[in-house]
C-alpha positions as CSV (number, residue, x, y, z in Angstrom):
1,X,8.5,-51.4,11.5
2,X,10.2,-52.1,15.3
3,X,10.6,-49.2,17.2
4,X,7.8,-47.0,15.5
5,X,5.6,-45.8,18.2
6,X,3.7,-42.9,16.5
7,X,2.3,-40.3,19.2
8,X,1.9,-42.3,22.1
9,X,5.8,-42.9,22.1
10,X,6.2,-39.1,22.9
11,X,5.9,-36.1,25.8
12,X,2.7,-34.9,26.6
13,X,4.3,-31.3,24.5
14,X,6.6,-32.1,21.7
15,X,8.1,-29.8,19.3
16,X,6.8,-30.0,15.6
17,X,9.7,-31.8,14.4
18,X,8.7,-34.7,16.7
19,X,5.1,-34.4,16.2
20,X,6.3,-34.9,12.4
21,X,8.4,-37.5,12.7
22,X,5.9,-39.6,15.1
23,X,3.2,-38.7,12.3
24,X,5.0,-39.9,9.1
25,X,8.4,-40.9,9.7
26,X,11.6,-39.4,9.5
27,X,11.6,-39.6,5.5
28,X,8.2,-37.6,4.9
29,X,8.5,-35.5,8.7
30,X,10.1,-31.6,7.0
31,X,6.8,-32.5,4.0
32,X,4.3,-32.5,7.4
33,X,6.1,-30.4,9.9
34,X,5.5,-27.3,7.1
35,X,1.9,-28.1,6.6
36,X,1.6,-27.1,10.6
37,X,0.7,-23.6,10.2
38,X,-1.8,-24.2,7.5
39,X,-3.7,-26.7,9.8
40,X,-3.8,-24.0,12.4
41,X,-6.8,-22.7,10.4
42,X,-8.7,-25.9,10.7
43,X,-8.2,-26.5,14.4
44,X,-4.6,-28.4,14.8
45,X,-3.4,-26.8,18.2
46,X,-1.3,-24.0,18.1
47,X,2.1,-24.3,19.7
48,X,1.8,-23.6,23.6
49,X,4.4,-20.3,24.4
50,X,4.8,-21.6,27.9
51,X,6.2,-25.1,26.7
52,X,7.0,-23.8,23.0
53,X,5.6,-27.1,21.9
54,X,2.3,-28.3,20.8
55,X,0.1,-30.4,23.4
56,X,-0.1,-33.8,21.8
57,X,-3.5,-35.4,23.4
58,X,-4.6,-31.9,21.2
59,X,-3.3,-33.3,18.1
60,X,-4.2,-36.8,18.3
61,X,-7.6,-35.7,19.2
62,X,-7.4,-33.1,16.1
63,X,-6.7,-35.9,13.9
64,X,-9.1,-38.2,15.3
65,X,-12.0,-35.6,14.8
66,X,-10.5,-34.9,11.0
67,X,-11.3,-39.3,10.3
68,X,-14.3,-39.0,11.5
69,X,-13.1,-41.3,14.8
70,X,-14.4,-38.9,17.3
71,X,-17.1,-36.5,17.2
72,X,-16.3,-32.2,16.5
73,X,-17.0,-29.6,19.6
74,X,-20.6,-29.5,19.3
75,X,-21.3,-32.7,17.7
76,X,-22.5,-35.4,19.4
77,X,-21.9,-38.2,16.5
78,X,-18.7,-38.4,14.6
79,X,-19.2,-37.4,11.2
80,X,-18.5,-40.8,9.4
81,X,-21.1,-42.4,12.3
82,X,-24.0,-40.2,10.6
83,X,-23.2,-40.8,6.9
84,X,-24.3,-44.6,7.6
């Protein structure tokens, strides 16, 4: 898919419609953009007031901790690293 970029094509804050969009493309991004709030609960950064926007190294690094690709606050293993 030329052109797709993901999070690393956008601002270090982007708005959730972005965030969306750079998550699962334009066709799926109103689906994930609503499911924001209810990740809030599980640790996906809140939007920043001063920006309005959520901080984006936050959310990749949410998402990495969530598949198992980085360890949790607190951890010092990954979770899939110490089901092997």
């Amino acid at each position: 898919m030329k052109g797709v970029r993901g999070l690393a094509g956008l601002p270090e804050f982007a708005s959730d419609a972005e965030i969306a969009v750079a998550l699962v493309g334009k066709a799926r991004a109103a689906e994930a953009e609503a499911l924001f709030p209810a990740l809030e609960a599980s640790g996906f950064p809140h939007v920043d007031p001063r920006f309005n926007a959520r901080y984006v190294p936050a959310v990749r690094r949410f998402f990495d901790v969530e598949y198992g690709l980085a360890a949790a606050p607190g951890e010092t293993v990954p979770p899939m690293r110490r089901r092997l």
